[in-house]
C-alpha positions in Angstrom: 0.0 0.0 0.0 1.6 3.3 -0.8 -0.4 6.5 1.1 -0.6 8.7 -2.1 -0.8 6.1 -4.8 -3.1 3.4 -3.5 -2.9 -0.6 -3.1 -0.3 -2.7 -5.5 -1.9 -4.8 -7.7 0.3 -8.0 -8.9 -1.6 -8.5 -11.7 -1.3 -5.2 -13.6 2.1 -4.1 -11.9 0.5 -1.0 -11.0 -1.4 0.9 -8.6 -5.1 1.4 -7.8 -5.8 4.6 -6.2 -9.6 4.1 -6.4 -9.1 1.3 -4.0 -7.6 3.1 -1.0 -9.7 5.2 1.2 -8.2 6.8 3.9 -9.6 8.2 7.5 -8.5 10.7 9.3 -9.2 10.9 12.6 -8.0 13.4 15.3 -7.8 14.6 18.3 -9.2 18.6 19.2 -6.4 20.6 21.5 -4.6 23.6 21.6 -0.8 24.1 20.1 2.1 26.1 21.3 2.9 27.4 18.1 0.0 27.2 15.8 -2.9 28.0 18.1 -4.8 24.7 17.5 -3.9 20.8 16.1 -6.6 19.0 14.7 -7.4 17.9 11.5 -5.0 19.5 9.3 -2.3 19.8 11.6 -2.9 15.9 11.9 -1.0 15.0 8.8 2.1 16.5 10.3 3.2 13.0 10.9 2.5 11.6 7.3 5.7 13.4 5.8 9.3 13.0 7.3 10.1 16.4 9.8 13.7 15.0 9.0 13.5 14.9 5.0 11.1 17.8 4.5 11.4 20.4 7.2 7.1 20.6 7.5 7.1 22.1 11.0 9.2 25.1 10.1 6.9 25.4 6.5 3.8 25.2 8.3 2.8 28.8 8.3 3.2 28.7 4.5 0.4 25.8 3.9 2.8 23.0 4.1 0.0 20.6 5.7 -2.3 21.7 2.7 0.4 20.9 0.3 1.2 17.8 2.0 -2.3 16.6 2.1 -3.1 17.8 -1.5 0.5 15.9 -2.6 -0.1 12.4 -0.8 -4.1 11.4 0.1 -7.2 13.8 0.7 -8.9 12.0 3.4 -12.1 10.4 2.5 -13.5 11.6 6.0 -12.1 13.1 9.1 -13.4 12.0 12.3 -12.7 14.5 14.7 -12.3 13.2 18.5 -13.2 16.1 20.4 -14.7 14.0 23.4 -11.7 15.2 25.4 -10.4 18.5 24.5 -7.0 20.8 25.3 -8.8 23.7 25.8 -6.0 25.6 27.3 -5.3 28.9 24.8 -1.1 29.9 24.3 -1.9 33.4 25.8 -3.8 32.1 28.9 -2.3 28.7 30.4 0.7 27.4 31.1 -0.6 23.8 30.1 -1.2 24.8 26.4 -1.2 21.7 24.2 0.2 19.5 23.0 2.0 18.3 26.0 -0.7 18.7 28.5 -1.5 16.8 31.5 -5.1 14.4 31.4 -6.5 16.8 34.5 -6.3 20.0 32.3 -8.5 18.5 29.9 -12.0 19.6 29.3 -15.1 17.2 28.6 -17.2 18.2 25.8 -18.5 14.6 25.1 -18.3 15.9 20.8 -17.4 13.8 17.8 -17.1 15.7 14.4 -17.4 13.9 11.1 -16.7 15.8 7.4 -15.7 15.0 4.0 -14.1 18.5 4.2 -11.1 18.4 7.1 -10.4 22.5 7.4 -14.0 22.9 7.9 -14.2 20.6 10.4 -11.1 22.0 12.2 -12.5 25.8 11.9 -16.1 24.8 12.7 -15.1 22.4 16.1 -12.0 25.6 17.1 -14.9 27.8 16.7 -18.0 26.2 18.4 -16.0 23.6 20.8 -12.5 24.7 21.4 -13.4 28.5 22.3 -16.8 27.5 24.3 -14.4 24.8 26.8 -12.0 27.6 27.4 -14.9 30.0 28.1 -16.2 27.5 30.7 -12.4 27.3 32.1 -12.1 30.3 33.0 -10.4 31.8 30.0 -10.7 35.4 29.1 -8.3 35.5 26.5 -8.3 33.1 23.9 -7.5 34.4 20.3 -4.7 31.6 20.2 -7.6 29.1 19.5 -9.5 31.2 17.3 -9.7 30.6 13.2 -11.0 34.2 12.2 -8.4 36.0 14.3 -5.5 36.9 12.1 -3.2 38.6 14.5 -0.2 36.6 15.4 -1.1 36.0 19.4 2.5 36.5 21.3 3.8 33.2 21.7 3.2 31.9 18.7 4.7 31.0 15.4 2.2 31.9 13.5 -1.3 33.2 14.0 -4.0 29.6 13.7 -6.5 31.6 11.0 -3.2 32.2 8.7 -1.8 28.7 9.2 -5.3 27.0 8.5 -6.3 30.0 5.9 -2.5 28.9 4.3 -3.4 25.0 4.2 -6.9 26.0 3.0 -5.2 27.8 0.0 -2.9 25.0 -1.4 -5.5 22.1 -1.1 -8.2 25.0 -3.1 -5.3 25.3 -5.5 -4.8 21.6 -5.9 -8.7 21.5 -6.7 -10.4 20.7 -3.4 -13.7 21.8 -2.1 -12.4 23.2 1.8 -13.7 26.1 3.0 -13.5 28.3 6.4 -16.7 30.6 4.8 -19.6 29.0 7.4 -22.1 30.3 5.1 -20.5 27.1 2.8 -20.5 24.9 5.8 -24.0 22.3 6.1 -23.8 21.4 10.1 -25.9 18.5 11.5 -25.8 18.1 15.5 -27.6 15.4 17.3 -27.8 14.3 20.6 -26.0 11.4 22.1 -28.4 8.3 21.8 -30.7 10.5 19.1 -30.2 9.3 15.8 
């Protein structure tokens, strides 16, 4: 199996792209230098940090590149049961190395076809709410339509998600951080 090109097939010595479908599935938190890791952020472990430098390239859409260059996900699942809720600006215990009692239940699972709507939509209307309900005050680290750089970080989370957004539009993508393009569904556990 080969993540961009799909499963070997021995009888045609080639590959079959069609055949591989591939799941993303994160976890919601906060991020020391980007703000928030979710969905895109999640594909940081796809390419080689050694080979390809993709942390330092991150405020440039790296992530989108990389996603758009190896395997669109056919759906991201978006584990945002537990959250790191803990903005740069605010905690000490921003994400991702955070300890299990600074987490905050939200008791959410997100599911899209489109992975940087799911990220701005669940940073937007579960990430900020759980820091809200912590105690938070300030919190800009953690949200997508604030396009300052927040002091701490690398780069400001609505640039570095905007930037991802652009390459894998470019690379002919439906993504989107307009919610006016966004369709959202919730339902209550047990209420299907």
């Amino acid at each position: 199996i080969s993540f961009k090109n799909g499963i070997w097939n021995n009888t045609t010595n080639s590959y079959n792209s069609a055949k591989l479908k591939v799941i993303n599935v994160p976890v919601l938190k906060s991020h020391y230098n980007y703000g928030v890791t979710a969905c895109v952020k999640n594909y940081m472990g796809v390419a080689s940090q050694s080979l390809t430098d993709a942390h330092h390239r991150i405020p440039y859409g790296a992530l989108g590149t990389e996603i758009a260059e190896t395997r669109f996900p056919t759906l991201t699942i978006l584990d945002a049961i537990w959250v790191n809720a803990n903005p740069k600006e605010s905690s000490p215990d921003c994400g991702p190395p955070t300890p299990y009692e600074a987490a905050s239940f939200t008791n959410v699972i997100g599911a899209s076809a489109d992975p940087v709507a799911l990220e701005y939509w669940a940073s937007k209307y579960i990430l900020i709410p759980a820091a809200i309900d912590k105690g938070y005050v300030a919190y800009s680290s953690l949200d997508p339509d604030y396009i300052p750089v927040t002091p701490g970080l690398t780069e400001s989370y609505h640039n570095y998600l905007e930037g991802s957004m652009t390459e894998l539009k470019k690379a002919g993508y439906q993504v989107t951080m307009n919610q006016s393009e966004m369709n959202v569904y919730l339902a209550q556990p047990g209420i299907w």
